[in-house]
PyMOL Python script that loads the backbone (N, CA, C, O; Angstrom):
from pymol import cmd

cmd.read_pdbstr("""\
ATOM      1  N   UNK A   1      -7.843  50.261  55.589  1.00  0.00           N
ATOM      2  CA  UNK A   1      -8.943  49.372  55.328  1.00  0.00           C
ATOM      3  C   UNK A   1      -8.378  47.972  55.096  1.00  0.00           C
ATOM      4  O   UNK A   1      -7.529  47.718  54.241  1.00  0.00           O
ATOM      5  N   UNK A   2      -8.839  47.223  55.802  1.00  0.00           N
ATOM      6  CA  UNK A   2      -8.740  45.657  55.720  1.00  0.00           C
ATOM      7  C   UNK A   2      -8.650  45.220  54.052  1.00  0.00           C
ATOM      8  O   UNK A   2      -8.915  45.879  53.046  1.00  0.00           O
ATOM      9  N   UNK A   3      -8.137  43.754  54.229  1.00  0.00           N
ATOM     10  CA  UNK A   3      -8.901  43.305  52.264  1.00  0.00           C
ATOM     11  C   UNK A   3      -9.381  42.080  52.731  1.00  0.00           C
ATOM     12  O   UNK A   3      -9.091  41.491  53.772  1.00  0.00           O
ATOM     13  N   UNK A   4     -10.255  41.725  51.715  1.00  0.00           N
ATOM     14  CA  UNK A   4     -11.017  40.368  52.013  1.00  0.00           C
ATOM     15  C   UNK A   4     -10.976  39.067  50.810  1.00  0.00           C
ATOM     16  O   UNK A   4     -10.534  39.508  49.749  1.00  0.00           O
ATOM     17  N   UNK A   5     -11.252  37.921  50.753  1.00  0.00           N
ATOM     18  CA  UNK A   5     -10.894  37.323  49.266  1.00  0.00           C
ATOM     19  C   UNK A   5     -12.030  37.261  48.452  1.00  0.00           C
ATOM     20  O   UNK A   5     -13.071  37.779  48.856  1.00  0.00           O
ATOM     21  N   UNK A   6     -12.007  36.983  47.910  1.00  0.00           N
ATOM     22  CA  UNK A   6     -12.827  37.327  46.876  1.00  0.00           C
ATOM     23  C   UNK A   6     -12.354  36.043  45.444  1.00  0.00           C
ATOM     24  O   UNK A   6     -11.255  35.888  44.912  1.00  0.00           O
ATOM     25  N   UNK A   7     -13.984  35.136  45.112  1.00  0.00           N
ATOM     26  CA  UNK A   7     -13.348  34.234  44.405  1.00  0.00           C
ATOM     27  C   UNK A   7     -14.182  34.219  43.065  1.00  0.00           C
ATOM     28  O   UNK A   7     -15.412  34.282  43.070  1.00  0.00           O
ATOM     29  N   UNK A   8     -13.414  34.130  41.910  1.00  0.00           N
ATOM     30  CA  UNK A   8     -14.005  34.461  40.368  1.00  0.00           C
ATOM     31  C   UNK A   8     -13.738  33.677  39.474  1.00  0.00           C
ATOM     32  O   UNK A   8     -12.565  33.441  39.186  1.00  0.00           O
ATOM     33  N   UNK A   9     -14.679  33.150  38.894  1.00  0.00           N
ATOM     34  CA  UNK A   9     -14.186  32.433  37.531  1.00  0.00           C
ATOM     35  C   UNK A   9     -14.171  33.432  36.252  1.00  0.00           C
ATOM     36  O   UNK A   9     -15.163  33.945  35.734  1.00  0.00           O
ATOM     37  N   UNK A  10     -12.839  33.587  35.868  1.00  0.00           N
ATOM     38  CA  UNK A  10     -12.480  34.093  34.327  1.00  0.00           C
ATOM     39  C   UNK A  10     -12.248  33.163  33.558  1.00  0.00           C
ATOM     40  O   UNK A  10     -12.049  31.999  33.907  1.00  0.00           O
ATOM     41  N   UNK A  11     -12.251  33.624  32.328  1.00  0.00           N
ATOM     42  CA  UNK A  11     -11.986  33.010  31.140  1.00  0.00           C
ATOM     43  C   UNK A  11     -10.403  32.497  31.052  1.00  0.00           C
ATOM     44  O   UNK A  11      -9.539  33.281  31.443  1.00  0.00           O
ATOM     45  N   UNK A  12     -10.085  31.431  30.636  1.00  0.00           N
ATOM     46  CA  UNK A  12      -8.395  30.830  30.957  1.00  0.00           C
ATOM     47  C   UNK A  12      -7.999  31.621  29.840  1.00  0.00           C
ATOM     48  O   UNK A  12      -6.793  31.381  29.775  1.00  0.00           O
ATOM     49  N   UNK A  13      -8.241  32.331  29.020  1.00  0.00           N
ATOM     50  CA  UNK A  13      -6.755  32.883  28.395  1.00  0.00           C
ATOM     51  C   UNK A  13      -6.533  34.043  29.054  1.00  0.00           C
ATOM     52  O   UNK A  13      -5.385  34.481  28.989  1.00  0.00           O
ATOM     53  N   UNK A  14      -7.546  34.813  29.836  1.00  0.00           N
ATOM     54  CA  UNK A  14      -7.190  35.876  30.172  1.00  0.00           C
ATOM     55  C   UNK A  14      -6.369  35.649  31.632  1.00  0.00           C
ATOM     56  O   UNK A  14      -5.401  36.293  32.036  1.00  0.00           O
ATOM     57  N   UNK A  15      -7.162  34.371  32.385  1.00  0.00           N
ATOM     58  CA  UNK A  15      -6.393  34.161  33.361  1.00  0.00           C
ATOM     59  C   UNK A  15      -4.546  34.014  32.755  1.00  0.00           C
ATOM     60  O   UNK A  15      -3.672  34.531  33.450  1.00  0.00           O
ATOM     61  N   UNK A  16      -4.240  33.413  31.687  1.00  0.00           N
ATOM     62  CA  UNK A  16      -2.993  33.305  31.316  1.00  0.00           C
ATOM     63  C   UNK A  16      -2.488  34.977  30.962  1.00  0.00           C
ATOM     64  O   UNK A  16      -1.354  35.198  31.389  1.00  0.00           O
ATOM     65  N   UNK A  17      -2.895  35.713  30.528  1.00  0.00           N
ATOM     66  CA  UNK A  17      -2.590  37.048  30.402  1.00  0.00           C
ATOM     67  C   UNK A  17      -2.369  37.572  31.457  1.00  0.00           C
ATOM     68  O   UNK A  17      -1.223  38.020  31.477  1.00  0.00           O
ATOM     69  N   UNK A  18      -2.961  37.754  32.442  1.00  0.00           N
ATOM     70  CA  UNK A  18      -2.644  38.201  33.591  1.00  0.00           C
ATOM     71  C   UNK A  18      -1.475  37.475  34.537  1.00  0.00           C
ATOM     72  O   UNK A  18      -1.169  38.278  35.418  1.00  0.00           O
ATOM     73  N   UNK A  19      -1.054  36.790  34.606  1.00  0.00           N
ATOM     74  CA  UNK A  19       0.020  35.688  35.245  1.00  0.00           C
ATOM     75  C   UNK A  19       1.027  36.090  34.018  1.00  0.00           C
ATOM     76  O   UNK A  19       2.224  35.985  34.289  1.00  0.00           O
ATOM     77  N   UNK A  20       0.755  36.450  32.960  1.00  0.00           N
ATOM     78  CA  UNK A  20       2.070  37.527  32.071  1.00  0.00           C
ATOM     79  C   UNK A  20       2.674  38.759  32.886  1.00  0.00           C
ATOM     80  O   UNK A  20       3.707  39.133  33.441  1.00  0.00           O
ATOM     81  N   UNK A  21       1.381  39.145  32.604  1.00  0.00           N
ATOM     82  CA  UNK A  21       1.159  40.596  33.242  1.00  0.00           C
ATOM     83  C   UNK A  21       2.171  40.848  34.635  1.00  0.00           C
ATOM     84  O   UNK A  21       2.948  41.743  34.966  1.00  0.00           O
ATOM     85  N   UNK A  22       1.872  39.993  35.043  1.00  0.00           N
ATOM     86  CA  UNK A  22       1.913  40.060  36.962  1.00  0.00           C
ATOM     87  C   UNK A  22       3.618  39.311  37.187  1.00  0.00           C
ATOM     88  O   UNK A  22       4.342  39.538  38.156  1.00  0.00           O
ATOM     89  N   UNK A  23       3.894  38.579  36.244  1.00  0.00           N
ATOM     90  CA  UNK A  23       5.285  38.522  36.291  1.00  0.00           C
ATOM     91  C   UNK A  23       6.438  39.432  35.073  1.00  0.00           C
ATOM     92  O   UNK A  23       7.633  39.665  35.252  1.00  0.00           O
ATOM     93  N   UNK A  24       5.890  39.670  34.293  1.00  0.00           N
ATOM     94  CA  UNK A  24       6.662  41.149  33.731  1.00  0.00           C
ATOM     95  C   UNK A  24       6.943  42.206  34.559  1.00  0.00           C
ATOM     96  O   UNK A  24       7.951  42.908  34.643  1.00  0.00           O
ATOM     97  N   UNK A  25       5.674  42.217  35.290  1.00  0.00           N
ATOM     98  CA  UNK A  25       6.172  43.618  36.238  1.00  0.00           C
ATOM     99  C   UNK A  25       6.239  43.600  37.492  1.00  0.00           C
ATOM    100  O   UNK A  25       5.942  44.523  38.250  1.00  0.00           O
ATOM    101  N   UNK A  26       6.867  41.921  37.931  1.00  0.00           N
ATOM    102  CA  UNK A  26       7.290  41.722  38.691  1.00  0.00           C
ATOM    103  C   UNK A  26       6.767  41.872  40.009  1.00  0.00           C
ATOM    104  O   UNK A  26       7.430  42.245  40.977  1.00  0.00           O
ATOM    105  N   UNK A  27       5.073  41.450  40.020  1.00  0.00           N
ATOM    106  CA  UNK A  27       3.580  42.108  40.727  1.00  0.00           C
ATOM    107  C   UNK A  27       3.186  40.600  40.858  1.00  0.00           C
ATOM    108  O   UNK A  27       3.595  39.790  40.026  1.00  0.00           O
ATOM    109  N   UNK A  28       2.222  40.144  42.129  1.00  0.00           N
ATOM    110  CA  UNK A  28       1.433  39.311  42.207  1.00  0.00           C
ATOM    111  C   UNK A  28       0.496  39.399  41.378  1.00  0.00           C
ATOM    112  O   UNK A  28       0.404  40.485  40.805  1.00  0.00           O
ATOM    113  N   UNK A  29      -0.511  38.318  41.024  1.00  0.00           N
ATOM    114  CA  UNK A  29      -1.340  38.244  40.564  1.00  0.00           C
ATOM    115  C   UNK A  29      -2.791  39.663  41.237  1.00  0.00           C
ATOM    116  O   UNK A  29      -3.366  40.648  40.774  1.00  0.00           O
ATOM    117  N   UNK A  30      -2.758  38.770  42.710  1.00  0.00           N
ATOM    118  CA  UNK A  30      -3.419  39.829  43.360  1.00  0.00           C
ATOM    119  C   UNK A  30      -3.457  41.097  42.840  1.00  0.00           C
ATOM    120  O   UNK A  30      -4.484  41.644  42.437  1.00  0.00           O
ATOM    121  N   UNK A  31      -2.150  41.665  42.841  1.00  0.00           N
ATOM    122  CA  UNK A  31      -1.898  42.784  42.790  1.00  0.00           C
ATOM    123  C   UNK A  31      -2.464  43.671  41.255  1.00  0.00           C
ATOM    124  O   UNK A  31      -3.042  44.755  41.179  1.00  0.00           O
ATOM    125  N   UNK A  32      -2.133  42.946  40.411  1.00  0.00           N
ATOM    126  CA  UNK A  32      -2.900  43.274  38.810  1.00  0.00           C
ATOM    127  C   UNK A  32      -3.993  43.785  38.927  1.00  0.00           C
ATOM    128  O   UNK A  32      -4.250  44.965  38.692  1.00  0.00           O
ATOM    129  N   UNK A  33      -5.307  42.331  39.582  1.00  0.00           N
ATOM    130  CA  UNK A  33      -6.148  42.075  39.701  1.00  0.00           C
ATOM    131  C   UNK A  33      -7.041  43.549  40.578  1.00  0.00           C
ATOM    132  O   UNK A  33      -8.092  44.065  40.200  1.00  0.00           O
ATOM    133  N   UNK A  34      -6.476  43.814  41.409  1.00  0.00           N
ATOM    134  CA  UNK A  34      -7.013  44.740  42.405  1.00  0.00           C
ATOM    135  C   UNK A  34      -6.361  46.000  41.697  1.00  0.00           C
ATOM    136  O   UNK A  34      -7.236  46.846  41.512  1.00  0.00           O
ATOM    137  N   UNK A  35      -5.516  46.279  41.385  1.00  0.00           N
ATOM    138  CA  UNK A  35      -5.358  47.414  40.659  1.00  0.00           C
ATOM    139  C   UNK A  35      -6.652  47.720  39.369  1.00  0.00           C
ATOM    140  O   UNK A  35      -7.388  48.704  39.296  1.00  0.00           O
ATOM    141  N   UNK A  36      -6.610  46.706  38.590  1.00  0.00           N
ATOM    142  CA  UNK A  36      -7.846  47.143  37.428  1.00  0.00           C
ATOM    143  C   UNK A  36      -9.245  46.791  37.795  1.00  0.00           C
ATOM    144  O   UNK A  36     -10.172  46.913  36.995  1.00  0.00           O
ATOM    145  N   UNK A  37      -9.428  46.236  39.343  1.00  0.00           N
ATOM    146  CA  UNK A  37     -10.768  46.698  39.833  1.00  0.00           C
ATOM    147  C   UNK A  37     -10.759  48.220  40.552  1.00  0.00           C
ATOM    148  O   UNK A  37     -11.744  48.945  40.694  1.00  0.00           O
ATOM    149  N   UNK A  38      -9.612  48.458  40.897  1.00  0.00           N
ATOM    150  CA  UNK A  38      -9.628  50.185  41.685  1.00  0.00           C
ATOM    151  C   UNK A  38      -9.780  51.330  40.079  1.00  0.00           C
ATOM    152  O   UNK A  38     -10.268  52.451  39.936  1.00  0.00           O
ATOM    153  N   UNK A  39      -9.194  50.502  39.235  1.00  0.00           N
ATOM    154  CA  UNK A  39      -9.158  51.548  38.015  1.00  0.00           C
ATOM    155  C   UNK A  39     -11.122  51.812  37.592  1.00  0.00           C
ATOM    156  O   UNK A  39     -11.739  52.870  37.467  1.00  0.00           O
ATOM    157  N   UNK A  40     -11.620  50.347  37.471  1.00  0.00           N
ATOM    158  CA  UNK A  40     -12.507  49.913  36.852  1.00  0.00           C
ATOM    159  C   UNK A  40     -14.027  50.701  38.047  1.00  0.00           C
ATOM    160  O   UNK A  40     -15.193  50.594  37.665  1.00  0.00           O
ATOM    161  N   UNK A  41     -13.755  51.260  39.113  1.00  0.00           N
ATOM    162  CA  UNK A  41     -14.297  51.419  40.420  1.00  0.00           C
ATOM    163  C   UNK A  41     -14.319  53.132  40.175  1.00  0.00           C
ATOM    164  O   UNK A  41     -15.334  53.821  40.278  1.00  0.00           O
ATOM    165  N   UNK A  42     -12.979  53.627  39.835  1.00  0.00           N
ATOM    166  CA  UNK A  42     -12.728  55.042  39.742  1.00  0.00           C
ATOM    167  C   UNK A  42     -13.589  55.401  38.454  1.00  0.00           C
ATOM    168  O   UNK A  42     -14.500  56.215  38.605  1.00  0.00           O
ATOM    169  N   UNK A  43     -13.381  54.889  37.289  1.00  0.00           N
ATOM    170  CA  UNK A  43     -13.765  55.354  36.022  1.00  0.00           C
ATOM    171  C   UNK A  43     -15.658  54.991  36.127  1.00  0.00           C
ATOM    172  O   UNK A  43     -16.338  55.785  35.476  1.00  0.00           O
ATOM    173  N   UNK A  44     -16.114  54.341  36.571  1.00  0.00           N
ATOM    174  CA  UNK A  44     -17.717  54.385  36.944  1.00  0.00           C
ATOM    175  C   UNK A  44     -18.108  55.102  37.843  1.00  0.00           C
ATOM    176  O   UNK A  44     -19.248  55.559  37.763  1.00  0.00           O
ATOM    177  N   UNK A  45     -17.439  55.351  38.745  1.00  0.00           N
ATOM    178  CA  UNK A  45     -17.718  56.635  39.657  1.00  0.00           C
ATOM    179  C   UNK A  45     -17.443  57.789  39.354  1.00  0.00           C
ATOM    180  O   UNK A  45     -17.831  58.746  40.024  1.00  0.00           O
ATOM    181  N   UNK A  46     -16.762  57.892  38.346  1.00  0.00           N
ATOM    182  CA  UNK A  46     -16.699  59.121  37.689  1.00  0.00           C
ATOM    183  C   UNK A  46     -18.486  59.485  36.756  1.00  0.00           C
ATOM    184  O   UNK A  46     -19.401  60.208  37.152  1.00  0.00           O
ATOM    185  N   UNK A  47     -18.404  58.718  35.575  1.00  0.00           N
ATOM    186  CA  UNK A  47     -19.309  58.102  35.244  1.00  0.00           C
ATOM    187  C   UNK A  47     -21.203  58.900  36.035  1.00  0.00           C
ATOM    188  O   UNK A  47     -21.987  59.832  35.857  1.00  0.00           O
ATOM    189  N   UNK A  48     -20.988  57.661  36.911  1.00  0.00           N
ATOM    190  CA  UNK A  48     -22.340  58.282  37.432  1.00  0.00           C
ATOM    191  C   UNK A  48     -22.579  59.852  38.286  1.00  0.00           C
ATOM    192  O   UNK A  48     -23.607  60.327  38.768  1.00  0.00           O
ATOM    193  N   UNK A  49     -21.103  60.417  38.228  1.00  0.00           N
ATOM    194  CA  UNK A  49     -21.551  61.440  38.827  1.00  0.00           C
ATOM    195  C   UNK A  49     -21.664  62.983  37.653  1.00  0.00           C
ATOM    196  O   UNK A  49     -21.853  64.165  37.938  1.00  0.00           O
ATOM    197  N   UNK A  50     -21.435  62.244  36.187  1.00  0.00           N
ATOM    198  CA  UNK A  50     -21.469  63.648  35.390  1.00  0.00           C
ATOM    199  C   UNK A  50     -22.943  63.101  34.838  1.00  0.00           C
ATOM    200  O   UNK A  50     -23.610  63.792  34.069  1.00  0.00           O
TER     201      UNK A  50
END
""", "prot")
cmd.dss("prot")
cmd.show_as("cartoon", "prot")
cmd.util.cbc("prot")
cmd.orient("prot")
């Protein structure tokens, strides 16, 4: 599956948390970002199906 961009205004400290995040573990930003929307995607689809 393709990816597409996608543009968001967050709150700047969290934007600064994440640019922690994403260089501690040595991860793009992107990469954070799309990980805790796949987390955030799984755990509601769980969700609506019990």
């Amino acid at each position: 599956m393709g990816s597409v961009s996608l543009t968001i205004r967050i709150d700047e400290n969290d934007k600064k948390q994440i640019e922690r995040l994403a260089k501690s573990d040595d991860r793009s930003i992107s990469y954070i970002v799309n990980q805790a929307i796949k987390e955030y995607i799984k755990k509601n689809a769980q969700a609506q199906t019990n």
